[in-house]
C-alpha positions as CSV (number, residue, x, y, z in Angstrom):
1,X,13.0,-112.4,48.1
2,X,13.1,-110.9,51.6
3,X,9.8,-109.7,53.0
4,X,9.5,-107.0,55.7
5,X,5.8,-105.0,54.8
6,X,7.1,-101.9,56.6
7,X,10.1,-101.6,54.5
8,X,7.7,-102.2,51.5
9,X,4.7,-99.8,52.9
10,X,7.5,-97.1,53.4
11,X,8.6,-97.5,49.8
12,X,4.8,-97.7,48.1
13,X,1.2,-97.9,48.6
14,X,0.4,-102.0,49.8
15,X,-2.3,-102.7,46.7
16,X,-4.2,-106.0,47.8
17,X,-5.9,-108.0,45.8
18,X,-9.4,-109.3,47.1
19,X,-9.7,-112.4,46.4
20,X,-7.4,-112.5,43.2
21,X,-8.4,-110.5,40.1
22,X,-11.3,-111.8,38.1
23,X,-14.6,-111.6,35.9
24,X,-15.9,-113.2,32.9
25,X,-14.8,-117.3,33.0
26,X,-12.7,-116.7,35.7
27,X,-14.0,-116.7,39.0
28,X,-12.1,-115.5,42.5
29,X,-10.2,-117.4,44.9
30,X,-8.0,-119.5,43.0
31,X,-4.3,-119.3,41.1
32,X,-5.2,-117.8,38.1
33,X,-7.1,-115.2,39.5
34,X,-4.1,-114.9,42.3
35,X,-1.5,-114.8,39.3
36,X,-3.3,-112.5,37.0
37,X,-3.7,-110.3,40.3
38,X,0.2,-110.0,40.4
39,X,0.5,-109.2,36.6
40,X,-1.5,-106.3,37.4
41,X,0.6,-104.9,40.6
42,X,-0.4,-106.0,43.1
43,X,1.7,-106.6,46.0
44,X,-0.5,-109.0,48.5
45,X,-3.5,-111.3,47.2
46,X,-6.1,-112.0,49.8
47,X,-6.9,-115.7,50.3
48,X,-10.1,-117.5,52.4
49,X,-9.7,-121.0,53.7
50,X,-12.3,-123.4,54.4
51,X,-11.7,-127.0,55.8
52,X,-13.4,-129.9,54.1
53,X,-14.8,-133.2,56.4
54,X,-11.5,-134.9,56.1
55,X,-9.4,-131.9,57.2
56,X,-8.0,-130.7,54.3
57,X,-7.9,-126.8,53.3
58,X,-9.3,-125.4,50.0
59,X,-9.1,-121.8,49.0
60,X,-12.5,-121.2,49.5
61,X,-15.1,-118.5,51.6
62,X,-17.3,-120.6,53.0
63,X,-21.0,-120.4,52.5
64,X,-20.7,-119.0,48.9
65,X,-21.0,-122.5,47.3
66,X,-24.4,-121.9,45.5
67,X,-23.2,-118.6,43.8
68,X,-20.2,-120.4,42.8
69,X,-20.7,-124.0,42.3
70,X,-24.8,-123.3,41.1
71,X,-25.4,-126.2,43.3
72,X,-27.1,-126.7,47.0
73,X,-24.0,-128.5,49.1
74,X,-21.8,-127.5,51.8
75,X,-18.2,-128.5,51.0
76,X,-17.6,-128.5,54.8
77,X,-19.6,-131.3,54.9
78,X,-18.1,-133.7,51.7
79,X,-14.4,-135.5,51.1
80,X,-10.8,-133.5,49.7
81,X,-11.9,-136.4,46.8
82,X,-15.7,-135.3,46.0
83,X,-14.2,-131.5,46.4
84,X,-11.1,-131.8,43.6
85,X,-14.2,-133.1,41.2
86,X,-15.8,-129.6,41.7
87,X,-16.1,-127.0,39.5
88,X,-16.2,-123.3,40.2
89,X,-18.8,-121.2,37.8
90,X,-18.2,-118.2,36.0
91,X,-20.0,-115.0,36.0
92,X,-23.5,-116.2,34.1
93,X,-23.1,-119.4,36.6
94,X,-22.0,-121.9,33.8
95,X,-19.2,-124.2,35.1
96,X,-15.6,-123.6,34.0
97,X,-12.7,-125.9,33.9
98,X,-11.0,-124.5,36.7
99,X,-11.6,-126.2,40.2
100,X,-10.6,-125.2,43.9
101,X,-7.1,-125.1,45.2
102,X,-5.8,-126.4,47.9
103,X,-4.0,-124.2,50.9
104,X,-0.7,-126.0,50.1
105,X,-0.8,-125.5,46.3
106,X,-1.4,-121.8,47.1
107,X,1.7,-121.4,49.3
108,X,4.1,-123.0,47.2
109,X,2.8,-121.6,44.2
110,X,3.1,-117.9,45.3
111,X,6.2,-118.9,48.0
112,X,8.9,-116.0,47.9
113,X,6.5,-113.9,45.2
114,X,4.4,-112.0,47.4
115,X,2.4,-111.0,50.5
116,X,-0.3,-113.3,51.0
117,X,-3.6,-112.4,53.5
118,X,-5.4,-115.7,54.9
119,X,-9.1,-114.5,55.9
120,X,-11.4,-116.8,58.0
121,X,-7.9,-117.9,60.3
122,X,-9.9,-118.3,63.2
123,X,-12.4,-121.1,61.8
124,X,-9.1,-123.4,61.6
125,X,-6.1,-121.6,63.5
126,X,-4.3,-124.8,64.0
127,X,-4.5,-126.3,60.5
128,X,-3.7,-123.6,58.9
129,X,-0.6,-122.2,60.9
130,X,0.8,-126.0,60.3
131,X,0.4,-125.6,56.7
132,X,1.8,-122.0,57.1
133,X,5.0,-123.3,58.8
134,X,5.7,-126.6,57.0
135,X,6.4,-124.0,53.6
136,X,8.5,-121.6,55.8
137,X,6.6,-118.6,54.7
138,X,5.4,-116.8,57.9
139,X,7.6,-113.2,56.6
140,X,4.7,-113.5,53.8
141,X,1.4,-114.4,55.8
142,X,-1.1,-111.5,57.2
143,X,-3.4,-112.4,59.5
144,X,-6.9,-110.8,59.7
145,X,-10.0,-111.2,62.3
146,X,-12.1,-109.2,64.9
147,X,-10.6,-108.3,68.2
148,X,-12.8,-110.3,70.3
149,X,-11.2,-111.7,73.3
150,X,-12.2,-115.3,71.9
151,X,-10.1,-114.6,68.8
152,X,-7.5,-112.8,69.8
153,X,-6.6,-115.8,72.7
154,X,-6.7,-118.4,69.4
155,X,-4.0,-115.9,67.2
156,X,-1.5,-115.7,70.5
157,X,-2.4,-119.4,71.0
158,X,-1.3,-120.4,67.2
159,X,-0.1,-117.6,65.9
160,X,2.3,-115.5,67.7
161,X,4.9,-114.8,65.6
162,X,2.5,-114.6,62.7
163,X,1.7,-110.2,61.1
164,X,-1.5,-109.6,62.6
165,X,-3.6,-106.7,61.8
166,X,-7.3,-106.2,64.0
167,X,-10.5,-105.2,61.7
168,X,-12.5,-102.5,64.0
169,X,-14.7,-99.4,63.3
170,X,-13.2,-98.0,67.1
171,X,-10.8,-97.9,68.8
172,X,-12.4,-98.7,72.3
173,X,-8.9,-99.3,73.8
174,X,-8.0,-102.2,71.4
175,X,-4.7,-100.3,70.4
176,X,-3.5,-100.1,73.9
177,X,-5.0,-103.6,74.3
178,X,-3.2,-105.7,71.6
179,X,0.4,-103.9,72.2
180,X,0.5,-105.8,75.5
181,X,-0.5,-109.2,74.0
182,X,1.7,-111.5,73.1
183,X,0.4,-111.0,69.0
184,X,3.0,-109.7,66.2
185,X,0.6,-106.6,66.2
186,X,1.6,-104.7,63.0
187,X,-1.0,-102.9,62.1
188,X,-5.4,-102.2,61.7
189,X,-7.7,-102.7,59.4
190,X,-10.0,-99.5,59.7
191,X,-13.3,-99.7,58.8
192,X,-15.6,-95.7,58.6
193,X,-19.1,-94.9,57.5
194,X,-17.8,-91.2,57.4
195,X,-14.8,-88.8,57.4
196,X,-15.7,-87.8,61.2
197,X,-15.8,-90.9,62.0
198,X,-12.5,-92.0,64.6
199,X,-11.3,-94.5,62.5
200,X,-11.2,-92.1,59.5
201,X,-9.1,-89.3,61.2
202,X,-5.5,-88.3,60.4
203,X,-5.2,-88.5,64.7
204,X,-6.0,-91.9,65.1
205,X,-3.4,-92.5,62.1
206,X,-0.8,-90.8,63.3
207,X,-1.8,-92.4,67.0
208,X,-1.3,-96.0,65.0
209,X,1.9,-94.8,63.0
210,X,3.3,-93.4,66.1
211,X,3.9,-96.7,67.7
212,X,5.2,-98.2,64.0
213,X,1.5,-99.6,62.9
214,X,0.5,-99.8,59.3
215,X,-3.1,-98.1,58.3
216,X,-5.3,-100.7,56.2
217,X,-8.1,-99.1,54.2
218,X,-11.1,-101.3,51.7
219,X,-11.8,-100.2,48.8
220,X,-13.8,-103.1,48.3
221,X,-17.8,-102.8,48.4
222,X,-19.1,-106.4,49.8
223,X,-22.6,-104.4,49.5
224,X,-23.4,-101.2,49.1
225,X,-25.4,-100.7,52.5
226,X,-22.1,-102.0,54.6
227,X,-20.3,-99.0,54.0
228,X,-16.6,-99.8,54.6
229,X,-14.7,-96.3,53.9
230,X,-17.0,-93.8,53.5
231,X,-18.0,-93.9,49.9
232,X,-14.3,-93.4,49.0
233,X,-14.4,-97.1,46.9
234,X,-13.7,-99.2,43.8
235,X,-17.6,-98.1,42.6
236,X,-16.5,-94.4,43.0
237,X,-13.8,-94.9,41.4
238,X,-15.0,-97.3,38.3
239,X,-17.8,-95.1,37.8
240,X,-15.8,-92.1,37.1
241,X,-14.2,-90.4,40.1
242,X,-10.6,-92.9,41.0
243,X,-9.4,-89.4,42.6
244,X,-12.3,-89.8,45.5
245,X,-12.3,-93.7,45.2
246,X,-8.5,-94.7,45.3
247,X,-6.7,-91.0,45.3
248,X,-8.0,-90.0,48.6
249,X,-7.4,-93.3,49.7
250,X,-4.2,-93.3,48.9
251,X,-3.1,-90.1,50.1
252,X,-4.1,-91.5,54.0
253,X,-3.2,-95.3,54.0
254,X,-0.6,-97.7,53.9
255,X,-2.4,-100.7,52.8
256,X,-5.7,-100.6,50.5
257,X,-7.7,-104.0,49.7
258,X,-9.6,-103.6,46.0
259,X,-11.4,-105.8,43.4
260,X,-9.8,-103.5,40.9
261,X,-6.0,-103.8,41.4
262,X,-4.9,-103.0,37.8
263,X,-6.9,-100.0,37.5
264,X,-6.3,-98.7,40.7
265,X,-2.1,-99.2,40.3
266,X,-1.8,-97.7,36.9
267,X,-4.6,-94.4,38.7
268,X,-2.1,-94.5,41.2
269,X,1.2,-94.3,39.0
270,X,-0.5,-92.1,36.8
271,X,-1.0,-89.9,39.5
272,X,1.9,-90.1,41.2
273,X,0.9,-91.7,44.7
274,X,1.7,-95.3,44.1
275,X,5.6,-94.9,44.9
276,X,6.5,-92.7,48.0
């Protein structure tokens, strides 16, 4: 399968999945949750990476390992060996049998299937472009950070040829910025407390889209203080309005993260927005 995500942006909305599709005994951030993700349309799954003490990568956010392990330990800290014995908990926090996969098992397991976003690059850039590389599947891999100088230098350091996308909340010349850095610059994760706000306008849009960028909008809702696209989200949407949660969403971006892929697809085919 050839991948080029503005061919596939032009031809319908990019649904990603965050962190797979789960609930009940199945918890994020692992295959099943990936595969049941795709079954439900979505086009990209979002992925975080965490290095254990003996340098192997595990699809896992880091610092989450008491709400999903029910246990006080740090698996930054303990061996790939003690790690594979782990068990990830479900949603009343009793263990399951499903345990934490491993960077390379993700890869080959989705390789040629779909788009895949690694989060948390910048805590092991080199280790993880290796892994990227020996599978041959850069055309698939989306790179995510903050455009701080300090992580900016590490993508064009390991990354260069890798789809990048910023994450910011304004502009402050980091447009202009990134299009003369050596970075595969291919679009932005925009972040907007409200519609006035710069990152939420159709100007700064068609400023990004002007210059061939793709426009990333979240769904998501980490919590509901950090508001991410103002209030036009997965809760909206759930709790009765998908028109102002994923229609409006829809109507503006190219690429929108959700925990709620196979509601929000069929509200988008339903509707007709998915498909341009």
């Amino acid at each position: 399968m050839k991948f080029d995500i503005r061919e596939t942006a032009s031809e319908r909305v990019i649904l990603c999945a965050h962190r797979g599709l789960w609930g009940g005994n199945i918890p994020c951030n692992n295959i099943i949750a990936y595969e049941f993700a795709l079954t439900e349309g979505a086009d990209m799954i979002e992925i975080d990476v965490t290095k254990s003490a003996d340098d192997e990568l595990f699809i896992f956010h880091p610092g989450m390992e008491k709400r999903q392990f029910n246990k006080d330990i740090n698996i930054r800290h303990m061996n790939a060996a003690d790690i594979r014995e782990l068990r990830l908990c479900n949603f009343d926090g009793d263990a399951t049998q499903i345990g934490l996969n491993t960077l390379d098992e993700v890869l080959e397991h989705f390789k040629g299937r779909c788009y895949i976003n690694i989060d948390k690059f910048g805590d092991n850039p080199a280790k993880i472009i290796e892994v990227v590389k020996r599978h041959d599947m850069k055309d698939q891999i989306i790179l995510k950070c903050s455009p701080r100088k300090e992580q900016l230098d590490i993508v064009e350091a390991y990354a260069p040829d890798i789809q990048f996308l910023p994450i910011i909340s304004a502009d402050n010349g980091c447009h202009e910025m990134l299009k003369a850095r050596n970075i595969n610059y291919i679009g932005t994760e925009l972040l907007f407390k409200t519609e006035q706000d710069e990152t939420a306008s159709e100007a700064y849009r068609d400023l990004l889209r002007k210059d061939g960028k793709l426009c990333w909008v979240n769904s998501i809702v980490y919590n509901y203080k950090a508001v991410l696209a103002a209030g036009h989200s997965d809760d909206a949407a759930v709790g009765g309005d998908p028109e102002f949660g994923w229609g409006w969403n829809a109507d503006r971006f190219d690429i929108i993260q959700t925990d709620w892929v196979g509601q929000c697809a069929r509200y988008l085919e339903k509707t007709g927005r998915r498909f341009r």
